[in-house]
PLY file of the C-alpha trace (Angstrom):
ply
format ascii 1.0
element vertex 139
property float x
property float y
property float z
element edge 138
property int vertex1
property int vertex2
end_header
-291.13 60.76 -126.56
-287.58 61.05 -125.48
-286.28 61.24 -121.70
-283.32 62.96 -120.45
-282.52 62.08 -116.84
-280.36 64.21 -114.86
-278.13 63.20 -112.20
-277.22 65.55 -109.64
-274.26 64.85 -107.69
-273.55 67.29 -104.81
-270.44 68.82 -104.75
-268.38 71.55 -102.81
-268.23 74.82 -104.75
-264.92 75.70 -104.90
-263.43 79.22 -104.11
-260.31 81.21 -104.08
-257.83 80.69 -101.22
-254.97 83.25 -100.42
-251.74 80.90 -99.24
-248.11 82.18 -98.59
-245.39 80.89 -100.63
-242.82 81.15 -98.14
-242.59 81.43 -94.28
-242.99 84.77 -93.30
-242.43 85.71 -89.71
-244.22 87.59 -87.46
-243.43 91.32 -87.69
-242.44 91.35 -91.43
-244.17 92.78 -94.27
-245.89 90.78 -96.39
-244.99 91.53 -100.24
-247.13 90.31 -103.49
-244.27 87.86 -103.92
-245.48 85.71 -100.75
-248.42 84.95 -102.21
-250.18 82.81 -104.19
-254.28 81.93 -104.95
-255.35 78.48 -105.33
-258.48 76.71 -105.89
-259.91 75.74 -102.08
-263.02 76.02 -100.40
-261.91 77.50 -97.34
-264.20 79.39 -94.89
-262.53 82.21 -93.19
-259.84 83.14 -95.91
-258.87 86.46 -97.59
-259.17 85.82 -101.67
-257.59 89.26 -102.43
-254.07 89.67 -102.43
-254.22 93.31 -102.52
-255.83 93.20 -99.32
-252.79 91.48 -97.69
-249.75 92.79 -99.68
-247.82 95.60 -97.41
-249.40 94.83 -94.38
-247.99 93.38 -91.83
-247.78 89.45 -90.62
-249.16 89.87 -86.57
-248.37 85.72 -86.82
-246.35 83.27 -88.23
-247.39 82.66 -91.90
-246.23 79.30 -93.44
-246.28 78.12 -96.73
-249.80 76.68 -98.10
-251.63 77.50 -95.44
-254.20 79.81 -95.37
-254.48 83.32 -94.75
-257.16 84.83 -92.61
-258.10 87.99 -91.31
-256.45 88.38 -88.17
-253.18 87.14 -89.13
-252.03 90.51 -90.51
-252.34 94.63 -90.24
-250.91 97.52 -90.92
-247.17 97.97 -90.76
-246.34 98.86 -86.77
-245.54 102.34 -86.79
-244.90 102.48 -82.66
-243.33 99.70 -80.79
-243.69 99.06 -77.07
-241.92 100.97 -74.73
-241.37 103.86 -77.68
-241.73 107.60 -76.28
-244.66 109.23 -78.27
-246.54 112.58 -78.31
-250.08 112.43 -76.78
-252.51 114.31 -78.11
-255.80 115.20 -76.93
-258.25 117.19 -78.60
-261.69 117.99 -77.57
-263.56 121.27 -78.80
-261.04 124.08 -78.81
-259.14 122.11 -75.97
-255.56 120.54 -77.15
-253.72 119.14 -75.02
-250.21 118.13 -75.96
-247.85 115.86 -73.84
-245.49 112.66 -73.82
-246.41 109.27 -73.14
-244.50 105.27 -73.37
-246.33 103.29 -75.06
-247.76 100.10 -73.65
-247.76 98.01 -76.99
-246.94 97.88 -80.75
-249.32 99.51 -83.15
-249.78 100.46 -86.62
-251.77 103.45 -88.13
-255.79 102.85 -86.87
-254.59 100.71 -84.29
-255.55 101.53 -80.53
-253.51 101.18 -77.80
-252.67 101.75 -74.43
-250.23 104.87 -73.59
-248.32 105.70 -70.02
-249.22 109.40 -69.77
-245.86 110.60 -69.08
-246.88 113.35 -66.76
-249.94 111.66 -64.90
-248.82 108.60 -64.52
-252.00 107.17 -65.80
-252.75 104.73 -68.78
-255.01 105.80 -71.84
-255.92 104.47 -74.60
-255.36 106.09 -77.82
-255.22 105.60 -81.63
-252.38 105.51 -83.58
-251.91 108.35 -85.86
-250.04 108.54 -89.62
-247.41 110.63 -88.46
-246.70 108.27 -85.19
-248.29 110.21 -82.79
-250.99 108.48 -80.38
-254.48 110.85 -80.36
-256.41 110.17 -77.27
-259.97 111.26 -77.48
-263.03 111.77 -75.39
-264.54 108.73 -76.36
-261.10 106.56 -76.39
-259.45 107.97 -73.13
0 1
1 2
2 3
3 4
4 5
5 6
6 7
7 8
8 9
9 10
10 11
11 12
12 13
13 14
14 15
15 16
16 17
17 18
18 19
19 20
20 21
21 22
22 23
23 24
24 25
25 26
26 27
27 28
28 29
29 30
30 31
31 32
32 33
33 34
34 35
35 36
36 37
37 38
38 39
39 40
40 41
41 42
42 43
43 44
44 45
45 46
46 47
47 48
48 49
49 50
50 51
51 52
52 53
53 54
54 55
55 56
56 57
57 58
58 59
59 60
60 61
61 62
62 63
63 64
64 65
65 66
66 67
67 68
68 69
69 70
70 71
71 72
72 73
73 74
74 75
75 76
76 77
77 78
78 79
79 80
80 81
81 82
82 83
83 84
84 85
85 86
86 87
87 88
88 89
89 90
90 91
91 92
92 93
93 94
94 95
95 96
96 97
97 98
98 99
99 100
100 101
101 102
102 103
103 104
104 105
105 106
106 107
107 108
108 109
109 110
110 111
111 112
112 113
113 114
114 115
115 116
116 117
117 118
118 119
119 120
120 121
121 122
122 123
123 124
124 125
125 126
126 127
127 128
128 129
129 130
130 131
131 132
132 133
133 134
134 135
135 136
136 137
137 138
């Protein structure tokens, strides 16, 4: 009769790990160039560059670190203290005005808005074509 012992050693599983290549600052776009994936096991971290190319770096991203969710978004498309159009749709009611806005956003993001004419802050998402649409449920 012949006996086969097996060891088992434990070992961390490794995993993909998105890192920058370069620093890239705060505000700029990240391209695929930026990037790299290396072998890490590295709770927390995006694995797909696709998810991070063209978006936009909210922080500072420095080379070999990790990048996590969080750190990036969609390009801003209105910057603080930009005059936008308001709109406000609910039913058959549109209402159509100016506003400042309160913060930087990009497309999906929500933030606050200076009704122009009120004088009152909203909050309200921002649209594709850089206009902030203040809802019901969001106002």
């Amino acid at each position: 009769m012949r006996w086969v012992i097996l060891c088992l050693i434990p070992c961390p599983a490794l995993a993909d790990a998105l890192v920058t290549t370069r620093i890239v600052k705060a505000g700029q776009v990240i391209e695929a160039t930026d990037l790299t994936v290396v072998a890490a096991n590295i709770p927390g971290t995006v694995t797909d560059p696709t998810l991070v190319t063209g978006q936009e770096a909210r922080v500072a991203l420095y080379p070999g670190r990790p990048t996590r969710d969080g750190q990036f978004g969609p390009p801003t498309r209105i910057i603080r203290n930009q005059i936008v159009p308001l709109t406000y749709v609910a039913g058959t009611l549109v209402i159509l005005t100016e506003g400042r806005a309160l913060d930087r956003g990009g497309v999906g993001d929500v933030i606050p808005v200076l009704n122009l004419s009120s004088r009152n802050t909203v909050q309200g998402r921002v649209m594709p074509d850089g206009t902030v649409s203040v809802s019901p449920s969001e106002g």
